[in-house]
C-alpha positions as CSV (number, residue, x, y, z in Angstrom):
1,X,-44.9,24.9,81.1
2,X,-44.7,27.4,78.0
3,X,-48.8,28.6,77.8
4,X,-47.6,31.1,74.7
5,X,-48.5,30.8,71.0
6,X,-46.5,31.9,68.5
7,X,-49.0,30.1,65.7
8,X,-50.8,32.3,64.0
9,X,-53.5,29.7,62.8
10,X,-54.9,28.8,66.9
11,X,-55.6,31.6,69.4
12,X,-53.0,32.6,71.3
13,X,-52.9,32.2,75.2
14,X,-50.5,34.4,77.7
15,X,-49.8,33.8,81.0
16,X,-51.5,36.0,83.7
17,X,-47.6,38.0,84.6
18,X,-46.4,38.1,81.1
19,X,-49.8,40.1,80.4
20,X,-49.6,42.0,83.8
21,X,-45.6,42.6,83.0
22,X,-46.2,44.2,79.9
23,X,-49.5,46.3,80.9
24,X,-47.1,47.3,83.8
25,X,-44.5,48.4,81.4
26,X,-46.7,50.3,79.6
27,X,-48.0,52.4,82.6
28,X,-45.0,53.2,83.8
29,X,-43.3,54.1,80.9
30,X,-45.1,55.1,78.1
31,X,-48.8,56.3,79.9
32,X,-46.5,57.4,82.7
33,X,-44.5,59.9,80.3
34,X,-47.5,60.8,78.3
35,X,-49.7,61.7,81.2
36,X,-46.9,63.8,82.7
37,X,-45.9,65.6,79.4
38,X,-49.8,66.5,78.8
39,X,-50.8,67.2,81.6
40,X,-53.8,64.4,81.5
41,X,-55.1,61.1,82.7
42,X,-54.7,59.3,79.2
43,X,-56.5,56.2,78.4
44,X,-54.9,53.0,79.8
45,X,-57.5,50.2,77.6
46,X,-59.9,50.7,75.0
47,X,-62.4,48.3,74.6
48,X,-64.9,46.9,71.5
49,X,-68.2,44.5,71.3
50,X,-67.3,41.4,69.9
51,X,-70.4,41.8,67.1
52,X,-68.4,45.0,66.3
53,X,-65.1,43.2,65.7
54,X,-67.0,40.7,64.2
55,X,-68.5,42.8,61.5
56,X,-65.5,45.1,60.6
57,X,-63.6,41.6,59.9
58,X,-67.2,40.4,57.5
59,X,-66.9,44.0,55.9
60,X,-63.2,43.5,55.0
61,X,-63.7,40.2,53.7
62,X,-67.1,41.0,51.4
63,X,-65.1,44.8,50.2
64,X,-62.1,42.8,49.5
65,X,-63.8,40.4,47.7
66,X,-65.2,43.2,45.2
67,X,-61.7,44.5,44.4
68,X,-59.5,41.2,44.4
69,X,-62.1,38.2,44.3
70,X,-58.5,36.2,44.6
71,X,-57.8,37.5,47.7
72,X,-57.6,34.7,50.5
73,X,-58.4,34.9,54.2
74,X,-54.4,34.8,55.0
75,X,-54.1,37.3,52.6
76,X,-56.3,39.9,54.6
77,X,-55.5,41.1,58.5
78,X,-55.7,44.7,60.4
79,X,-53.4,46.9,61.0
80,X,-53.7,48.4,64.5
81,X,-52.6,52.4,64.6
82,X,-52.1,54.5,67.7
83,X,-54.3,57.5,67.6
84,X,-54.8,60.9,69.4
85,X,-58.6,62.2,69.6
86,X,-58.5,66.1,68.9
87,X,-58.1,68.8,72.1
88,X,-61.5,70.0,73.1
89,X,-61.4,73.1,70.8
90,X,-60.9,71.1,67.6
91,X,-63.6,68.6,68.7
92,X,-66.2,69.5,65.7
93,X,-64.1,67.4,63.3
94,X,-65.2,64.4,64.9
95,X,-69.1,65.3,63.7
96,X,-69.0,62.7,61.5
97,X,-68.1,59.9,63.6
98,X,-69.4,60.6,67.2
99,X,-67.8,59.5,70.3
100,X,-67.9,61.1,73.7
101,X,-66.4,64.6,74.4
102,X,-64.7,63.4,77.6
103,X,-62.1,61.6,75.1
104,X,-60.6,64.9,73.3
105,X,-56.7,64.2,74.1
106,X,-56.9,60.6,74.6
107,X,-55.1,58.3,72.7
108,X,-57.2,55.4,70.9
109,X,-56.3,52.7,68.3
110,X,-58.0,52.9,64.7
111,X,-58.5,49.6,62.7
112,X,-57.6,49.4,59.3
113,X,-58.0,46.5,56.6
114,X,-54.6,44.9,55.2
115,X,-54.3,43.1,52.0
116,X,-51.3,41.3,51.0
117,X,-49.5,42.3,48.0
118,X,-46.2,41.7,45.8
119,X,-43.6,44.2,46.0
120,X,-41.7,45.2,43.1
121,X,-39.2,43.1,44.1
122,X,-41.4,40.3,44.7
123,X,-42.0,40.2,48.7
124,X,-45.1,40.1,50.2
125,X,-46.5,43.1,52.1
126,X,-49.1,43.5,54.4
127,X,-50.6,46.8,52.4
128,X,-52.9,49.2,54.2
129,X,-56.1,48.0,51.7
130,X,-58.8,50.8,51.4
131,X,-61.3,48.8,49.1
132,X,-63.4,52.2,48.3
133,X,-60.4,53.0,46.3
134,X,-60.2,50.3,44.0
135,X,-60.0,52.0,40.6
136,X,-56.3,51.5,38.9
137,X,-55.0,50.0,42.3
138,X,-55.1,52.8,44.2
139,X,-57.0,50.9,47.4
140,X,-53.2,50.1,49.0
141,X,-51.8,52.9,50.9
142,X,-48.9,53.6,48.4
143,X,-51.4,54.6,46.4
144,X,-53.5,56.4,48.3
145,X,-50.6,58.6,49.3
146,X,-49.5,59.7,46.2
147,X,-52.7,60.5,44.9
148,X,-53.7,63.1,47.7
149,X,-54.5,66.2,46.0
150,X,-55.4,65.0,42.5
151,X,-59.2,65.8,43.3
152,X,-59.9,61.9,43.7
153,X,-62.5,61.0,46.7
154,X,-59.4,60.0,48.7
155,X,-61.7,60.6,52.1
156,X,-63.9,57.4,52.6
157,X,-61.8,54.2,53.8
158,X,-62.8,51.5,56.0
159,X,-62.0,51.6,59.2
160,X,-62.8,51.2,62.8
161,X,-62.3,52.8,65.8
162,X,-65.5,53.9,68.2
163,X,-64.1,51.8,71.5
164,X,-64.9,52.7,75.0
165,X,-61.8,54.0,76.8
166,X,-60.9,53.5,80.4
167,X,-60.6,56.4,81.5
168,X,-62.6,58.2,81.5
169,X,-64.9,54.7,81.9
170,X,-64.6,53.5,84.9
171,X,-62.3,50.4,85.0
172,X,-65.0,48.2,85.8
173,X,-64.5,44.4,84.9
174,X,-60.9,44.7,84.5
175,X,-58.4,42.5,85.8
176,X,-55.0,44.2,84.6
C-alpha cells in the first residue's frame, strides 16, 4: 500500500525506508562530500520547538495581513534555504542573533515567509515576502534586490533559523 501524500491540504506520511533511503542518500553523498572537502563533521539534522514553528507561521500570517489584508492562507508558505554559519574567526557577526559557537561552519536552514504574487506575465509565484518592506512593493525579493544600496533599511526581514543541530548535539531521540 502507497502511505505517501502528494496533497498538499492533509499531512503528508512517508514510509520508514523511503525516509531512511533518502537521509542515507544524503550522508553519503552530499554530507559525505562536504565533510571531506572541509575538513569537518557537518550537521546531519537541525531541529525546532513546535511553539517556535508555530509562532514564525502566526507572525507571517498577522505581518502579511498588514501589507496585503487580501492575502489568503494558500497564498502564504516558507521558503526553506540552505545556510552556512560563519568560520570561527568571523563569528561576531552572529551578535545579533546568538547561537552556539560550536556551530561556526555548519550548515543550517533559514526560514523565510512566501507570498504569492502575479508575474508580469500573469503566473503565480511563490515570492520571497519580507513584510518590513512594504512601502511601494518592495516586501518581495525582486524588490528587495534591486533596491540594495539605495540607503533604504533593506536589513530587517522576517525570518527564522535558531535550530539545534546534531552535531554537535548529540543525536539523542533520533531514529534516522
Amino acid at each position: 500500500m502507497n502511505t505517501e501524500s502528494n496533497n498538499p491540504m492533509q499531512p503528508g506520511t512517508m514510509s520508514n525506508s523511503l525516509i531512511q533511503a533518502l537521509i542515507d542518500n544524503y550522508r553519503q553523498n552530499h554530507l559525505s562530500a562536504i565533510n571531506n572537502a572541509l575538513g569537518i563533521e557537518d550537521a546531519h539534522s537541525i531541529w525546532f520547538d513546535l511553539p517556535k514553528l508555530k509562532n514564525f507561521i502566526a507572525k507571517i500570517e498577522e505581518e502579511a495581513a498588514k501589507v496585503n489584508p487580501t492575502a489568503s492562507e494558500e497564498d502564504l508558505g516558507i521558503r526553506f534555504y540552505y545556510a552556512t554559519y560563519p568560520k570561527t574567526e568571523n563569528w561576531s557577526m552572529m551578535d545579533s542573533h546568538p547561537v552556539p559557537i560550536e556551530y561556526a561552519g555548519r550548515h543550517t536552514l533559514v526560514m523565510v515567509p512566501t507570498l504569492k504574487k502575479a508575474d508580469e506575465t500573469g503566473e503565480l509565484i511563490d515570492y520571497d515576502f519580507n513584510p518590513f518592506q512594504s512601502a511601494e512593493g518592495k516586501s518581495f525579493a525582486l524588490a528587495n534586490k534591486s533596491a540594495k544600496g539605495t540607503g533604504e533599511d533593506d536589513d530587517t526581514s522576517l525570518g527564522e533559523n535558531n535550530g539545534i543541530l546534531v552535531p554537535p548535539k548529540a543525536p539523542l531521540g533520533q531514529s534516522f
